[in-house]
N, C-alpha and C positions, 0 to 999 in steps of 0.2 A: 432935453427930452429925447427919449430914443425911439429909433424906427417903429417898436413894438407899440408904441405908447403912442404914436399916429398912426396907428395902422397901416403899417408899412412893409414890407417885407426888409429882413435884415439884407445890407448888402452881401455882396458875393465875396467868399475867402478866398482868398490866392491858394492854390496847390499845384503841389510839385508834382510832373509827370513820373510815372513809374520809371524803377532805375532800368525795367528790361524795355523801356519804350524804344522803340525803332522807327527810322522813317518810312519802313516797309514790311508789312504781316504777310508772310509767308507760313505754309507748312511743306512745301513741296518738297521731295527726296532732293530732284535738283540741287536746292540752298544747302546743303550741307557739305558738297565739295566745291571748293573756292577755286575755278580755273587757273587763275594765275600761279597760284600754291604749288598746283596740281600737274601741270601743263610747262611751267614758265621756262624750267631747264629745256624742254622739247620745242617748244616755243623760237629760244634763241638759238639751238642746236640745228631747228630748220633753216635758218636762215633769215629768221626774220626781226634778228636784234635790232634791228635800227625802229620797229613798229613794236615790239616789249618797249625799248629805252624811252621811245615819244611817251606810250600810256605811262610808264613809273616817271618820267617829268611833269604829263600833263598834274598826275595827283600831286607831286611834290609843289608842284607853282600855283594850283589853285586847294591847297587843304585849307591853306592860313588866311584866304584871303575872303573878301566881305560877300563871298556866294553861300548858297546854301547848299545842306548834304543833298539834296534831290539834285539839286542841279551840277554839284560834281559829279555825282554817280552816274546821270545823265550825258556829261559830258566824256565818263570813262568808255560807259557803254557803246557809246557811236564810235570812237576810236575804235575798241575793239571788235565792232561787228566788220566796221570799213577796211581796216589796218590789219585785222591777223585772221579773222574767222570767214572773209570772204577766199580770202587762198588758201586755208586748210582748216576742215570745220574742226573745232574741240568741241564744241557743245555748244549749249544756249549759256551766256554767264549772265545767274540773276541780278537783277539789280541790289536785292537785299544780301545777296551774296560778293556783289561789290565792295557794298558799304559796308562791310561785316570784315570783308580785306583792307579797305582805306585803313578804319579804323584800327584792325589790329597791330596794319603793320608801323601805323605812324604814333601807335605809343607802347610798343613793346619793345622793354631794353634789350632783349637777346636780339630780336632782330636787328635793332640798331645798331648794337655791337659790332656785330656780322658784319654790316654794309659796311660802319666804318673800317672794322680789320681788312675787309676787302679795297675800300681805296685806300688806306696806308702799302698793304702789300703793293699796287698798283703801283703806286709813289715811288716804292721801292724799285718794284723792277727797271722804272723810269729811270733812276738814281744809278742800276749795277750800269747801265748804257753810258753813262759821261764819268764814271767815277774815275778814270786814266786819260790824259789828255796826251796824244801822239805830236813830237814834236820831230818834225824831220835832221837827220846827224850833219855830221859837216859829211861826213865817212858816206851818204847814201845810207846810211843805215837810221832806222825809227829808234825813237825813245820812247818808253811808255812813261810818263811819271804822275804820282794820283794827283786825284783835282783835291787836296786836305778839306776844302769844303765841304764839296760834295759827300765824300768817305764820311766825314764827320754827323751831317745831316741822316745820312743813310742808318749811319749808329745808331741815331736815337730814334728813327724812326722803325727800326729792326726792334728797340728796347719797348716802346709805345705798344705796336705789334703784338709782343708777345705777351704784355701785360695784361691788352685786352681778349687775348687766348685764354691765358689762366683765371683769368676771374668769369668769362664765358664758363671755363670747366667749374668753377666754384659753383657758379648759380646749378650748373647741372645736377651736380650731385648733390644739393638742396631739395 
């Protein structure tokens, strides 16, 4: 017998929240520029890389883990008012404009690209510093001779590099 048929109300369907759903409804001018976006070169350029680096790990160490987007967001937000906006105001950063940045940036491949080309480069430079190991002559005089390792790794990390350069330019011109 169905619900109708005891007079009963049908139970309740499961649905899916709308794909524009947000944890946060905003219309404000504010949400449409993403401080970090906006700000982040000036940001580090003040001085205050080690308070950029903490907010882009806090998000990195808690995007994946079993908290909720309010309570990341929340947690970006006190970083940022404590760590960079009390020594030099940029503005208020919404919180829907947080979580508008989380999200973008932890699933867009161009940005990924980016970070990673940026620490392979870093790898690199790491790499031109040991790639000759000085060994002192009988003569008082130095020898340079390469580390083959080192040279080696550096190759392929120079090939890596550039590969992820050119398909960066491929999506572009897409």
């Amino acid at each position: 017998m169905s619900n109708e048929e005891l007079g009963e109300d049908p139970p309740p369907r499961p649905a899916r929240a709308p794909t524009d759903a947000a944890p946060y409804d905003s219309d404000d001018e504010e949400d449409q520029q993403c401080v970090f976006c906006v700000y982040g070169p000036d940001i580090r350029a003040a001085g205050q890389t080690d308070a950029h680096a903490e907010i882009v790990d806090l998000i990195k160490k808690h995007h994946s883990n079993a908290i909720s987007s309010r309570e990341l967001v929340a947690i970006v937000s006190e970083a940022y008012e404590q760590k960079i906006r009390r020594y030099r105001d940029y503005g208020p950063w919404s919180k829907r404009s947080i979580w508008n940045h989380i999200l973008h940036h932890m699933g867009d491949a161009d940005i990924q690209t980016n970070e990673n080309a940026a620490n392979i480069l870093a790898q690199i430079e790491a790499l031109r510093q040991v790639a000759w190991t000085k060994l002192p002559g009988a003569d008082g005089r130095d020898t340079h001779t390469p580390a083959l390792g080192n040279l080696k790794l550096m190759v392929e990390l120079i090939k890596t590099h550039n590969g992820m350069l050119n398909e960066g330019r491929k999506r572009a011109q897409k």
